[in-house]
N, C-alpha and C positions, 0 to 999 in steps of 0.2 A: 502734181503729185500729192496723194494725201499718205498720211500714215494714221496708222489705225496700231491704238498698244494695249496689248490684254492685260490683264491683273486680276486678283481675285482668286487663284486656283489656290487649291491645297488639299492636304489629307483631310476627311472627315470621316466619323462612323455614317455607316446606314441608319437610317431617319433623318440624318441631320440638313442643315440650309447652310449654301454659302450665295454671296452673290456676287459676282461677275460684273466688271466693268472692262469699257470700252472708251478711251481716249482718241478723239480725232482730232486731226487739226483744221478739218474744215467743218463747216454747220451742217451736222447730221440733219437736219431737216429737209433740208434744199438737196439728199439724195433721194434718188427715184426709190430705194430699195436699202433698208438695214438689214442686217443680219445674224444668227450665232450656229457654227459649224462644228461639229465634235468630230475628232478621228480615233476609234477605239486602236489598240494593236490588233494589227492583220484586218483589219476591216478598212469599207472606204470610207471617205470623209461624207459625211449626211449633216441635211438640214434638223438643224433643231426648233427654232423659231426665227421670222421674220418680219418683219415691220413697215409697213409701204408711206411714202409719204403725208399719204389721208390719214394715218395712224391705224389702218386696216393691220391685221397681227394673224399668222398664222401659226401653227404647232406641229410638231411632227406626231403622231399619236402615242407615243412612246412616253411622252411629257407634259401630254395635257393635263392639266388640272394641277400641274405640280408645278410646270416654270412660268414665270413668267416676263415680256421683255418689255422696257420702258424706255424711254429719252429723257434727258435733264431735261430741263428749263433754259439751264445755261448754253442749251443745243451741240453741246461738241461731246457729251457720254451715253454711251448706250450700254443699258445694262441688262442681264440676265440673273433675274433672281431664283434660284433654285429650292424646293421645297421636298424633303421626302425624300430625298437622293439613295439611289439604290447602286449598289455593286457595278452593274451594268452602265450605269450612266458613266463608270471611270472612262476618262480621255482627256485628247487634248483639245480645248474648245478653240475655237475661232472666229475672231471677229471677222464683219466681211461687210461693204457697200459699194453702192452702185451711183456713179454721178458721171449724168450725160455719156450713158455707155462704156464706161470705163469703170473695170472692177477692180477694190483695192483689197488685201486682205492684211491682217494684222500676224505678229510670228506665232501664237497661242500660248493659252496659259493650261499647265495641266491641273486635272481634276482627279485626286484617288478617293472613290469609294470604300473603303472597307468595310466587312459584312460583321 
């Protein structure tokens, strides 16, 4: 069983940066697939960005150019740093990986936009 714990969310204005961390308990490295997952209200849950083994990084087009995701060093934090944050980006994010086919996901942390 791994656990995965969000932190980081909070109120900001539009423009502003927060960033986003992810607590694992096992070495986010040695998963096939990291992740960060937003669920607006009424909407479904989407990918935001994700992070393969190789360090390969994908975006959803939504957030390109604005977030961006990393791993410590120390191998157990995955972060989302966010830039530019707009209205829309409000949600709850979620952490999420993948180790030997088995998905774990974290409880999420919210994020409010205000304009």
């Amino acid at each position: 069983q791994v656990q995965l714990v969000e932190s980081g969310g909070g109120l900001v204005q539009s423009g502003g940066s927060l960033r986003l961390s992810c607590a694992a308990s096992r070495n986010i490295f040695s998963a096939n697939i990291m992740g960060w997952y937003r669920q607006a209200p009424g909407k479904e849950r989407e990918l935001v960005a994700d992070i393969r083994s190789d360090g390969t990084t994908k975006f959803a087009d939504s957030v390109k150019g604005r977030f961006k995701i990393s791993r410590d060093y120390t191998q157990t934090t995955l972060y989302l740093q966010m830039n530019s944050l707009k209205p829309e980006d409000t949600a709850v994010y979620y952490c999420n990986g993948e180790w030997s086919g088995m998905d774990y996901w974290g409880k999420g942390t919210l994020v409010t936009v205000s304009s």
